[in-house]
N, C-alpha and C positions, 0 to 999 in steps of 0.2 A: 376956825380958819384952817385950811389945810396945809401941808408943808409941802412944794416944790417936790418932786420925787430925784430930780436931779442933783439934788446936793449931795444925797447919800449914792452918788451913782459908783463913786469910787472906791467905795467899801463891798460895790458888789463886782467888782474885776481889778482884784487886788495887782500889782505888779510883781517881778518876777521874786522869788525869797532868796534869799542871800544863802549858798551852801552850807550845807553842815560838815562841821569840823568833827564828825563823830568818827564818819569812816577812815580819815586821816589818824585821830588817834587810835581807834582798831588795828589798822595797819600796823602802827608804830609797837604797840603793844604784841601783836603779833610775833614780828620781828623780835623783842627781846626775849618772848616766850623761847623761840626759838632758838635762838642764839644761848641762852643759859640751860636748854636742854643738848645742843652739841658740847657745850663744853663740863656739863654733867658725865656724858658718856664719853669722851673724848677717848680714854684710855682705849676704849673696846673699837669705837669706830678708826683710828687713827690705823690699823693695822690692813683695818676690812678695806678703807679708802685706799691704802697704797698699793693693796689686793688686785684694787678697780684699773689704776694706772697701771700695774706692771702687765694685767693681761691687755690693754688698750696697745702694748707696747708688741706682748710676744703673740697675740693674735693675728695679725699680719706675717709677721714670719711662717706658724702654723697654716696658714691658709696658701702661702706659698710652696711649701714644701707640697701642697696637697696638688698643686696644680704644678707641681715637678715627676706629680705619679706616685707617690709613696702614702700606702694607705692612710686613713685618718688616725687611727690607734700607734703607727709609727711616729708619726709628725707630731703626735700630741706627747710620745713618751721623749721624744727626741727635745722639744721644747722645754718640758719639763726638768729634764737631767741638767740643762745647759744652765736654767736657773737654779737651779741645785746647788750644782755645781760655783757658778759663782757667789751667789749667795753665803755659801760654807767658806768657800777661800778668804771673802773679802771681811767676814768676821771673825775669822782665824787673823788673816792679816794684820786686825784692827786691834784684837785683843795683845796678840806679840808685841806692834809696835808701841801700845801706849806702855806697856810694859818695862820694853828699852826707855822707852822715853821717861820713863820714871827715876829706872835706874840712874840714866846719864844728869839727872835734873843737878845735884848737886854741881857739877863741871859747869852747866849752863850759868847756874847762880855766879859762879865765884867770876865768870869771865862778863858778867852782867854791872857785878859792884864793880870791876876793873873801867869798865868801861862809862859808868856812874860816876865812879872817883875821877876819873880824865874830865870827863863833862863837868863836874864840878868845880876842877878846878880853873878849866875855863873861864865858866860864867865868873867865879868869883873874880876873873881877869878884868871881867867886861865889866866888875861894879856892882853883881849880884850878891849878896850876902848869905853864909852857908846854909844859914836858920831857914830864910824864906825858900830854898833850895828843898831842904830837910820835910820841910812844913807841907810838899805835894806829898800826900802820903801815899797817891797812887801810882807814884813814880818809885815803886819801894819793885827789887827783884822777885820775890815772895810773890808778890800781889800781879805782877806780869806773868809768873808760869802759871800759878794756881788759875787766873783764868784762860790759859791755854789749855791746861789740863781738862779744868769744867765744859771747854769748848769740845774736848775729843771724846769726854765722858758722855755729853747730852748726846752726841752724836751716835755713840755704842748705845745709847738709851732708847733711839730710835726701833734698834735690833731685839728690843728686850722683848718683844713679842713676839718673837720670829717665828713660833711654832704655829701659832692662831693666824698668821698672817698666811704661812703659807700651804696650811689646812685651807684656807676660805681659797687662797689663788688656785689649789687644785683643783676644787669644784667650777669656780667662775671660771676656768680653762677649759675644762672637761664640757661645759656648758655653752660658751661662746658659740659654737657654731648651729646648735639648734635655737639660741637665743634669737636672733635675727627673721630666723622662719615663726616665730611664736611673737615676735614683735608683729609682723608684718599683717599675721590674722588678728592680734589683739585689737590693732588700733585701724583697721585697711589702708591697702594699700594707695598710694597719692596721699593719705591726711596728713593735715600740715605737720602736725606731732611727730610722725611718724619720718617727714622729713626734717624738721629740727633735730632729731634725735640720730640719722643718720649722718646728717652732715657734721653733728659734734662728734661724735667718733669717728668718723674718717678724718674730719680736723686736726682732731686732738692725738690718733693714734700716729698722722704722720710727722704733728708737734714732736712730740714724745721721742721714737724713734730719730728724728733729725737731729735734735736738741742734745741725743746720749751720743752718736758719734761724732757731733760737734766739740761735746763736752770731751769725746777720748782723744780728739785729736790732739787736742789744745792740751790734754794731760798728758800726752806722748810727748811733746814740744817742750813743755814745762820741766817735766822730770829728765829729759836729755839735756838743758840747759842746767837745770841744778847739779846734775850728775859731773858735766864737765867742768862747772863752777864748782866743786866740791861742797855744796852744803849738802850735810849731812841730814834725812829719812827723805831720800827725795822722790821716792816710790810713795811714801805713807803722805807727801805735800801735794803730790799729784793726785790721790785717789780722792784726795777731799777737794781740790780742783775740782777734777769731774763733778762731783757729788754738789757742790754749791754753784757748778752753774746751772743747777735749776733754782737756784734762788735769786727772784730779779733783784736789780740796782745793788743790792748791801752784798748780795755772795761773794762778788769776786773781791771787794776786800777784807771781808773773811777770811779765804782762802790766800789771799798774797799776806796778810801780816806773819803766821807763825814762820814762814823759808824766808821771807827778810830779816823778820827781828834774827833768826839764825844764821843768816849771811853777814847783816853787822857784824855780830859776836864773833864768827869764826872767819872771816874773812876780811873786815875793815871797814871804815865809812864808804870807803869808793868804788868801790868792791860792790855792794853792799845795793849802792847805785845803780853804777852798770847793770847789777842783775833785776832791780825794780825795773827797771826800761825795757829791758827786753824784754821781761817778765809780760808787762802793760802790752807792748808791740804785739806779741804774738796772740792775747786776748782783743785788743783790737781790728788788728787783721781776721779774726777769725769772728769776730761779731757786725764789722764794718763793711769788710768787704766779701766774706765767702757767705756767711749767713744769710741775706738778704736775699741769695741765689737761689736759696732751695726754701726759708720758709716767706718767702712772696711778703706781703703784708703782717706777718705774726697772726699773733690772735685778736686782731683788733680792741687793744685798751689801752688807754691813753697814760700817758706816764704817770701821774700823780693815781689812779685808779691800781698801777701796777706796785706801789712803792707801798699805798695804803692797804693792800691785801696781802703783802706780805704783812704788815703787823696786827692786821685783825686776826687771819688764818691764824698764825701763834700765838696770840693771845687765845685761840679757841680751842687749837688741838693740840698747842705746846710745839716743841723743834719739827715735826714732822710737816705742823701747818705752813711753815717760811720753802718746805719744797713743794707742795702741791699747791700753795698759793694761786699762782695763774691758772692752772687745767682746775681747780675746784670755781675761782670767779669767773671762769670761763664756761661753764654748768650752771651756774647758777643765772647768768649772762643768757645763754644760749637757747636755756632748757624752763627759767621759768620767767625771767621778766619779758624776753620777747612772745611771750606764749600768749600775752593777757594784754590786750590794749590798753589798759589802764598802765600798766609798767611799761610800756614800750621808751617812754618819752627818755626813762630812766634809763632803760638798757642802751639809746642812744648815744645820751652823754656820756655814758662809763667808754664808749666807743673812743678811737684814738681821731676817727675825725678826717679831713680836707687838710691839712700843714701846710698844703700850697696856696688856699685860696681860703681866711676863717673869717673874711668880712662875711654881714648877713644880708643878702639876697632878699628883695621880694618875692614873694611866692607868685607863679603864673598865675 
């Protein structure tokens, strides 16, 4: 007797297979590959990457000067000097002041216990007991400078490559301007590549640029207030102002703790106050209401994307990664997850997004 052919019809047009998890974990594996060989070389790349932003920065300048008339080998030696030039001051600056700052530590300390022992005797008013008081042991004077001190160290730690740094910026200088015509035939002209990659550096270079005379305004502002409020290195509290407002969410109060904690001390609790306020005002005024003028939208990433790249980049490149944070996730954003339809979905979400309107829509 034969068998129906029918019953086995279903073995011969099987239904759809349920995806494999192989390429998901390829990916993932990938990524770690690579992330444990950035921070393998971190030391070497950390100098070459800042190399990358500071010509994104004085490229634009150089290209203006050229369409002011003055030959290309002027504009390029002119550009050149000018970062030299600051470059040399601002680590002379750096190395003098932590210097004083060292000198002056003991005075700091003794008017720190002063001010310890007042508070002490407070709480003990309010019913606190000295022990449990005693018992924070990172409420100790010591342990508050030494990590100021490690704060202004890591930072001079940034500069400890300065010579590699700025061998590789003279070439990627010296290069920029044939860069773009050798871009243009590598990849032709119209390819999408070819436009992802110029709209990230025209992005990023007027990022950059806007961001540093944001940051000097706001350290002009700053150091004239601490100057007339007498706390004392208010040139050396200002330069690292500038310098951490490229670091988003955590910089600026980085940058407000050492000229507070030193306005208490030298100046009073109320004191002390007034100057955090206006301190605060003049960085909000200048991120609230003048910033939004000139950089439109930002770089399109959403706040928690911007908070979690600041401590991935450090955790990869060390202090230098908390400043290139944004302009590195913003390449990496720009340059390879929108490149590849498979990551696009990704490079969406890292996106900041609709604020006005984040119900979800049916699609037409």
């Amino acid at each position: 007797m034969s068998i129906p052919s029918k019953i086995f019809s279903k073995s011969n047009h099987p239904g759809p297979r349920p995806s494999s998890i192989l390429p998901l974990l390829a990916g993932l594996a990938s990524i770690v590959l690579i992330v444990a060989g950035l921070r393998s070389v971190s030391s070497l790349l950390s100098p070459i990457l800042l190399s990358l932003f500071i010509t994104l920065v004085t490229s634009p300048v150089m290209s203006w000067l050229k369409r002011r008339g003055l030959p290309g080998w002027l504009a390029y030696t002119l550009v050149l000097l000018l970062v030299l030039l600051i470059g040399t001051c601002s680590l002379l600056f750096f190395v003098v002041s932590l210097n004083q700052l060292t000198d002056d530590l003991p005075t700091y300390v003794d008017q720190i216990e002063t001010q310890v022992t007042a508070l002490w005797q407070w709480a003990i008013a309010q019913g606190v007991t000295a022990d449990d008081i005693r018992g924070l042991q990172w409420f100790q004077p010591e342990r508050i400078f030494q990590t100021l001190s490690s704060l202004v160290t890591a930072l001079l730690g940034i500069f400890s490559d300065a010579g590699l740094m700025l061998l590789v910026f003279v070439y990627m200088l010296a290069s920029a301007p044939t860069f773009s015509h050798q871009l243009h035939q590598g990849l032709g002209t119209g390819s999408p590549a070819l436009r992802r990659f110029s709209n990230f550096a025209s992005s990023m270079s007027t990022y950059l640029l806007i961001k540093s005379w944001l940051g000097a305004l706001a350290a002009i502002a700053q150091i004239i207030l601490m100057w007339i409020m007498g706390v004392d290195f208010a040139v050396l509290w200002g330069i690292l102002s500038f310098l951490f407002n490229f670091v988003p969410n955590v910089g600026f109060y980085i940058a407000l703790a050492p000229p507070l904690l030193l306005a208490f001390l030298t100046l009073g609790l109320w004191k002390a106050i007034i100057f955090g306020i206006i301190y605060i005002i003049i960085n909000n005024f200048l991120d609230i209401v003048i910033a939004p003028r000139y950089l439109s939208k930002g770089l399109d990433l959403s706040a928690l994307v911007t908070f979690l790249a600041v401590i991935v980049w450090t955790w990869i490149l060390g202090p230098i990664g908390a400043f290139l944070a944004l302009p590195l996730t913003m390449m990496v954003k720009v340059l390879v997850l929108e490149a590849f339809p498979e990551t696009q979905l990704l490079a969406e979400l890292m996106g900041a997004g609709d604020e006005e309107d984040t119900s979800i829509k049916p699609s037409a």
